[in-house]
N, C-alpha and C positions, 0 to 999 in steps of 0.2 A: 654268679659270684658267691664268695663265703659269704653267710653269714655273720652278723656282731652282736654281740649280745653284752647289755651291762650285768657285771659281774656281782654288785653290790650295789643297793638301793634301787629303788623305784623313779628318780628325779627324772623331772621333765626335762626332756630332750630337747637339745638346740643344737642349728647347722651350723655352719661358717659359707661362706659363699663359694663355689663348687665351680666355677666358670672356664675355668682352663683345666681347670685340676681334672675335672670331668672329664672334657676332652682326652685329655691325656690316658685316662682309664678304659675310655672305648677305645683307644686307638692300642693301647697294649693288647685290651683282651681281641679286637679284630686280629693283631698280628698272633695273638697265641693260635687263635682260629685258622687263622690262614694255613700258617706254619704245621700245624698239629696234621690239617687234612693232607696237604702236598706233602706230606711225611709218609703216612698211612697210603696214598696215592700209587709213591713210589715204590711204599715196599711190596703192596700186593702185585703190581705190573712185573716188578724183576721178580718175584715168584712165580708168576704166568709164564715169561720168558723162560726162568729155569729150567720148569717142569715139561715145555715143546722139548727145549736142547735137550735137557741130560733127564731123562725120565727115572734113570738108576738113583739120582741121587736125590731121591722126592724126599725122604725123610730127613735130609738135610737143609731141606731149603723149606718146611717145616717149622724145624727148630728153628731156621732165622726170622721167620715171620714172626713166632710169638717170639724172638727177645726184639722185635722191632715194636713190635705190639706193645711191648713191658714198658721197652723205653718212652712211646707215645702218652701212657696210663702215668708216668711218673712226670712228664714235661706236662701234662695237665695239671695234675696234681701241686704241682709244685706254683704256675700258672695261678692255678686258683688261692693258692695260699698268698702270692704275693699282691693278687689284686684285694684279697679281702684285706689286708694290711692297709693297702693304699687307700679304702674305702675307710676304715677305721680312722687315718689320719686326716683324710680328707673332711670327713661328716665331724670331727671331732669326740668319736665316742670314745672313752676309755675309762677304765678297770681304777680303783683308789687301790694303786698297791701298797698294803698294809705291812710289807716287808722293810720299807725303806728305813734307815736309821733316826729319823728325823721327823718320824710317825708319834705322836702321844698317846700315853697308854690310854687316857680319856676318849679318844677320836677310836682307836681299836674296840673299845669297850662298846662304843654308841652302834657300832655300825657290824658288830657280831650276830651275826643269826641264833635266833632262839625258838627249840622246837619246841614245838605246843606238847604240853604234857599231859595229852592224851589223845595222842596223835591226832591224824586229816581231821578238821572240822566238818563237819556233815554238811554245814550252810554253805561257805565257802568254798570247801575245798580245798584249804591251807594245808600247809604242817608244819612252817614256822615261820615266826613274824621277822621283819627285815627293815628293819632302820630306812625311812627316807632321806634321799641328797641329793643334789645335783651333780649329774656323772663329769661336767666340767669343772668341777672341785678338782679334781686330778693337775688342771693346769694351774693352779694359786695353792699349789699342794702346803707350801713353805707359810702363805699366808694361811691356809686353813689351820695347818698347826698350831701357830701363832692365835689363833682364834681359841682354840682346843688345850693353851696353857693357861691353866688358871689353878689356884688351890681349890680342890671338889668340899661343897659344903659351907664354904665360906664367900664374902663380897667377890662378883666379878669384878676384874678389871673394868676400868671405863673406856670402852673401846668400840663403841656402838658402829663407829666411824669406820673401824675396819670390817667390822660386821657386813656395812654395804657396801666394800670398796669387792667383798664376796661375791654379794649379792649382782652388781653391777657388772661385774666379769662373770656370771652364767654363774656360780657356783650358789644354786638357790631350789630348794630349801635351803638354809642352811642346820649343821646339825643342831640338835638341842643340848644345854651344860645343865652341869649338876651344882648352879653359883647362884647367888643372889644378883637381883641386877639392883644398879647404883638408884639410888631413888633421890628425890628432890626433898631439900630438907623440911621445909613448908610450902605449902600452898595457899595462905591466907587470902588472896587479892583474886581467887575463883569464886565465881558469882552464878546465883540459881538459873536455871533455866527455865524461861526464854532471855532474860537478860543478859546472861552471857554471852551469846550471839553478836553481839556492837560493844560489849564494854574489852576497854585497850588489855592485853594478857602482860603482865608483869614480868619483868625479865626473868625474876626467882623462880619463877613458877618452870622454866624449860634448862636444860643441859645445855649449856654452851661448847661445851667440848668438843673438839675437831672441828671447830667452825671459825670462819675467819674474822666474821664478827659477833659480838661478845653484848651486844645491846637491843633491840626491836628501831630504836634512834641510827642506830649505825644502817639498820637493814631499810630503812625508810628511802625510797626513791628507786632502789636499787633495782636493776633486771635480772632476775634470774630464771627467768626462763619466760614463753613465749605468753602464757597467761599470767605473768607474775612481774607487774612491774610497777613498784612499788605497794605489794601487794598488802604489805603485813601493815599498814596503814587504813587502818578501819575507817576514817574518817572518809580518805578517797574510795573506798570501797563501796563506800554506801551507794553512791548509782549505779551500779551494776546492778545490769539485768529489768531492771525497773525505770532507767533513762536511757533513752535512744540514742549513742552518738553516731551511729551511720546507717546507712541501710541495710548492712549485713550485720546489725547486733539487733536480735530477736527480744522482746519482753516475754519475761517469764509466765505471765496471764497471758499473751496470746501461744505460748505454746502448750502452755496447760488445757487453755480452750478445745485446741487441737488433737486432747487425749480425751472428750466428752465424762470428764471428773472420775476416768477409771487409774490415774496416776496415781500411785500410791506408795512406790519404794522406786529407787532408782539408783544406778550406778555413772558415777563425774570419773572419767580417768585421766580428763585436764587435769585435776589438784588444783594446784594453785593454794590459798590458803583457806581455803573453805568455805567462800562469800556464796558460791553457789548451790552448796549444801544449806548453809544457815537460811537463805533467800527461800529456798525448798521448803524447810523446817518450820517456816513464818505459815506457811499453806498444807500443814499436815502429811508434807512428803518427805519421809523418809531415804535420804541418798547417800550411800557411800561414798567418800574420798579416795582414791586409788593418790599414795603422796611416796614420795622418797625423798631422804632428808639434803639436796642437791643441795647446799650453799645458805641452808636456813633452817629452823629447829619444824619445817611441816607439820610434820605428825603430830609435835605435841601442841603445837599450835593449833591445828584444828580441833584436838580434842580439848583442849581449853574453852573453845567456843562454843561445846558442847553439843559436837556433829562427832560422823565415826571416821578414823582415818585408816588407813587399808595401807601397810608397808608391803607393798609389791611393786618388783619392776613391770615393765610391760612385755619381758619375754616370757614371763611365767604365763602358765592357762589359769585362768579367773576361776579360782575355787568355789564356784556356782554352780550348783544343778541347770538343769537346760531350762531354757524357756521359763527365769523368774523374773525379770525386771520388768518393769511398767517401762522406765527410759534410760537410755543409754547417752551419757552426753561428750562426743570427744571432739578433738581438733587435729593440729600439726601434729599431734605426738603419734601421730597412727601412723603417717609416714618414716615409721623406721628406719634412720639408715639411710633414708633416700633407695629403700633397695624394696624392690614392687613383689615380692617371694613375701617377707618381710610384713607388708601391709596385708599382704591377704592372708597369712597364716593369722595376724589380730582381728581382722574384719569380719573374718568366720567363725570364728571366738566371741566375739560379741554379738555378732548375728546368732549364738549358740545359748547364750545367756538372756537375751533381749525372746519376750513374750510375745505369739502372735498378737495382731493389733499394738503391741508396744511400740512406741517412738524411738527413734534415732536422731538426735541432734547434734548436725555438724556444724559446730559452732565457729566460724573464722578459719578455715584450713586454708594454709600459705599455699596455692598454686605456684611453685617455681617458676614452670613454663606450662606450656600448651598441651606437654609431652603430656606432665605428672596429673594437667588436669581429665586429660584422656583416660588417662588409666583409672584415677578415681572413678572418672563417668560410666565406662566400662564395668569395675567392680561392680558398683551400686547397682548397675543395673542385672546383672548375674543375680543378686539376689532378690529381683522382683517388688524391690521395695515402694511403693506409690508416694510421689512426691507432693506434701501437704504444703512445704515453701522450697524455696530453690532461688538464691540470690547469688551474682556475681558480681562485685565490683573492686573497686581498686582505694583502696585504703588511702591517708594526707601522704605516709611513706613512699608511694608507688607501688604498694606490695598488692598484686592481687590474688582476692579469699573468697572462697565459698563457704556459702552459708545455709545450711537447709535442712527442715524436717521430714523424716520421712517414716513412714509406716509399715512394720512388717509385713507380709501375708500369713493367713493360713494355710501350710502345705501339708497334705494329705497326699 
């Protein structure tokens, strides 16, 4: 099959699910197969025949062979072009055509090659630098524009909210503007650290904009997502991790115990609002928030509390060298999708980031059925990981979760 190649920027690649569509693409190129040889088949056999009967006329039947041959080389050809297309729409990859009418001259500007002025660099190898994006920007083309209209030099619009609505639809990186971004007009009610860890974050203090509620009072109670229920309420927050309400919720001393005090930096890509970062930070541990701002101000709410918050979704690859975390702590959100391609393209990502000896905690992962807990059980064990805890039970909701630490290897 053709090859695809993205035309412009570097952005991390993402599938769409290929399950028929695939099919379909081996069953064309089998029949091109097929077709092509019982072509070629026939034309050499009636040149065999020819050449017994009419021996006079070899030089004619010659020239039929190669325009039989011509025409087999162009049904290839043509063959291959149409499967590469189909693979193109299939995988999702395509080109930002900067032709369209509807293009900004800002979004043309950012994503122009620029050659190094003084040509291939000796270290690299370059010879000219290329604007990072996400090649799925091409499909939220209208929205990315919209993102790309601004007055250059002056306040951005306040539009954070479309920013992710990018981000969320694959189109991530997103590019960079040449605008100020909106800022908060005071912060009085942020408090020193460690104190700000448990003291309540002020409404003033976050962007409400594109959010449906407009107070921390309004977000109180509320679900918004599977570690996040009513999360932005510090007061309820305080037991976490530190009181046991079932058997599958681990205390944070005995998983610490579990690292023999080599824990020291670690990456949460639960989110949530950051109780398990700050919980960390109480014990000298250092944790990332992987957050995006779904239905609540996350991000700036966890940096309130004065922990780090990380705006990435989870199809991006974790801008981490290999093997730097002490612990990795995730749950349901690994289950992308509900689609098993999906879980293992992230699981091997943090298995990529996560340090030999470093921890993995699976903290409450929803088992659907029997199926999804197979498949987890399966992964996990592909990567040889040794299990430090391993609890199965069934939640007051009837939801059954797994819950368990487990320890990288050394592989050599």
């Amino acid at each position: 099959m053709g090859s695809v190649s993205l035309k412009i920027g570097d952005g991390t690649a993402r599938f769409r699910p290929t399950s028929y569509c695939s099919s379909a693409v081996n069953l064309l190129m089998l029949f091109s197969v097929v077709t092509t040889n019982l072509f070629a088949l026939y034309a050499f056999s009636s040149h065999s025949q020819t050449n017994l009967l009419h021996p006079l006329h070899h030089s004619n039947n010659i020239s039929l062979v190669s325009q039989h041959l011509s025409l087999i080389l162009r049904e290839i050809d043509t063959s291959q072009r149409k499967l590469a297309q189909m693979e193109k729409q299939i995988l999702g990859y395509e080109s930002l055509d900067l032709s369209r009418p509807n293009t900004v001259p800002e979004l043309k500007l950012f994503l122009q090659r620029h050659q190094l002025p003084l040509g291939k660099d000796s270290r690299t190898g370059i010879t000219e630098m290329v604007s990072s994006v996400g090649h799925t920007c091409e499909r939220s083309s209208d929205l990315l524009s919209q993102y790309m209209s601004y007055k250059k030099f002056d306040r951005c619009p306040d539009d954070w909210s479309l920013g992710q609505r990018l981000v969320i639809r694959g189109c991530e990186p997103l590019p960079r503007r040449r605008c100020l971004a909106k800022t908060i007009a005071k912060q009085q009610d942020l408090r020193p650290f460690p104190e700000s860890l448990w003291r309540p974050v002020g409404n003033k203090s976050v962007n409400w904009s594109g959010l449906g509620c407009k107070s921390f009072e309004c977000l109180k109670g509320k679900k918004l997502g599977s570690d996040c229920v009513g999360c932005f309420d510090l007061g309820a927050e305080k037991d976490r991790f530190v009181k046991v309400k079932g058997k599958n919720d681990f205390l944070i001393d005995d998983v610490l115990g579990l690292g023999n005090g080599k824990i020291r930096i670690g990456l949460d890509i639960i989110g949530g609002s950051g109780t398990f970062a700050a919980r960390m930070a109480e014990r000298n541990v250092t944790v990332i928030t992987n957050t995006l701002n779904n239905g609540g101000p996350f991000s700036e709410f966890v940096a309130a509390r004065g922990v780090f918050p990380l705006f990435l979704s989870l199809d991006h690859r974790f801008p981490f060298h290999d093997n730097v975390f002490d612990l990795v702590r995730g749950s349901s959100g690994l289950d992308a999708e509900g689609k098993a391609e999906k879980m293992e393209f992230l699981m091997f990502d943090l298995d990529r980031v996560l340090k030999p000896g470093g921890l993995f905690w699976l903290d409450n992962f929803y088992c659907a059925s029997d199926v999804k807990k197979k498949e987890l059980t399966r992964l996990i064990e592909r990567f040889g990981y040794k299990k430090l805890k391993w609890v199965i039970g069934e939640k007051a909701d009837g939801q059954v979760v797994l819950s368990a630490v487990l320890q990288k290897p050394v592989r050599v």
